[in-house]
C-alpha angles and dihedrals in degrees: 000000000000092000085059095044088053088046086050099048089042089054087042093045120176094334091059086041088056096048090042095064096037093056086048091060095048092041114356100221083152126028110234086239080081100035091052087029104065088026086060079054103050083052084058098055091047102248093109138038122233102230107042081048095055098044084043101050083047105045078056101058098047080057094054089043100059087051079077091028094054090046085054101051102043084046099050117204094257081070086066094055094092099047086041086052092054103038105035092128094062092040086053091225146073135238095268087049086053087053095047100046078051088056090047091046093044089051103035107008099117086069093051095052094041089051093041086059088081091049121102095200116055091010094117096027094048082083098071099056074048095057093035087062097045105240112179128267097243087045101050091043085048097049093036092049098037088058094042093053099055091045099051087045077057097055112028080045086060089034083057098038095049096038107186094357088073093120075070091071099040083052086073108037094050095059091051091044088041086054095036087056091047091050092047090053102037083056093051090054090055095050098051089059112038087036109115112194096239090233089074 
């Protein structure tokens, strides 16, 4: 199977790379370790080049990032203030907590998108609190595409450096994201349940 995903990304070359990491970041069907991995690969084996690979795969996924960006923009986050309202419990947060976390995004929120890039888990959905607050355009490209860049030379570089050995890698990021993922969600049930509305 990863010798016909490589196959695939080479015939596709920097365009399919492109669309690859543009459709992850919309829906992610396959994470973009594999994407930048076996690409890295495919540089290794001489049927791609580095650096068209890198700037492709980012450019991609600044484009798959605006599809969220662009939701939370045209949405705004005072359209969320009756379902918070009503589901504070689950969101784990009232209405003055919403408008604070805005006033931290608005102020700060660059950095958060730029670190959330090398996270596994909210890379992709970090766009939408991005869009909701309003960050500019040129802020939110540059952050989004600092951070990506950094993260794809990480992975096609391993892709590149491990060659076909590249599943040895994976190996390794699955388990973290795997565990990421339990402690995200083991926090979230403790919060539904010890969270208190500050109005009570």
């Amino acid at each position: 199977m990863t010798e016909l995903i490589i196959n695939l990304i080479a015939w596709g070359g920097y365009l399919g790379i492109f669309l690859l990491m543009a459709a992850e970041n919309v829906f992610p069907p396959i994470p973009s370790e594999v994407i930048m991995g076996l690409g890295g690969i495919a540089v290794a084996r001489g049927q791609m080049e580095l650096v068209p690979l890198i700037l492709w795969g980012t450019a991609g996924t600044v484009a798959g990032n605006y599809f969220w960006y662009e939701i939370g923009r045209r949405m705004g986050y005072q359209r969320l203030k009756p379902f918070v309202d009503r589901h504070g419990r689950w969101l784990t947060m009232d209405w003055e907590e919403v408008e604070k976390l805005h006033r931290f995004f608005q102020r700060h929120g660059q950095w958060v998108v730029f670190f959330m890039r090398f996270m596994p888990a909210g890379r992709t959905i970090i766009s939408l609190p991005a869009g909701m607050a309003r960050m500019p355009h040129w802020r939110f490209a540059l952050a989004t595409a600092a951070g990506s860049v950094i993260w794809n030379c990480i992975l096609a570089g391993a892709g590149y450096y491990l060659g076909s050995n590249f599943q040895q890698l994976h190996a390794y990021i699955g388990p973290a994201a795997v565990a990421l993922t339990v402690a995200i969600v083991v926090y979230y049930i403790y919060r539904v349940f010890t969270w208190k509305p500050r109005a009570s």
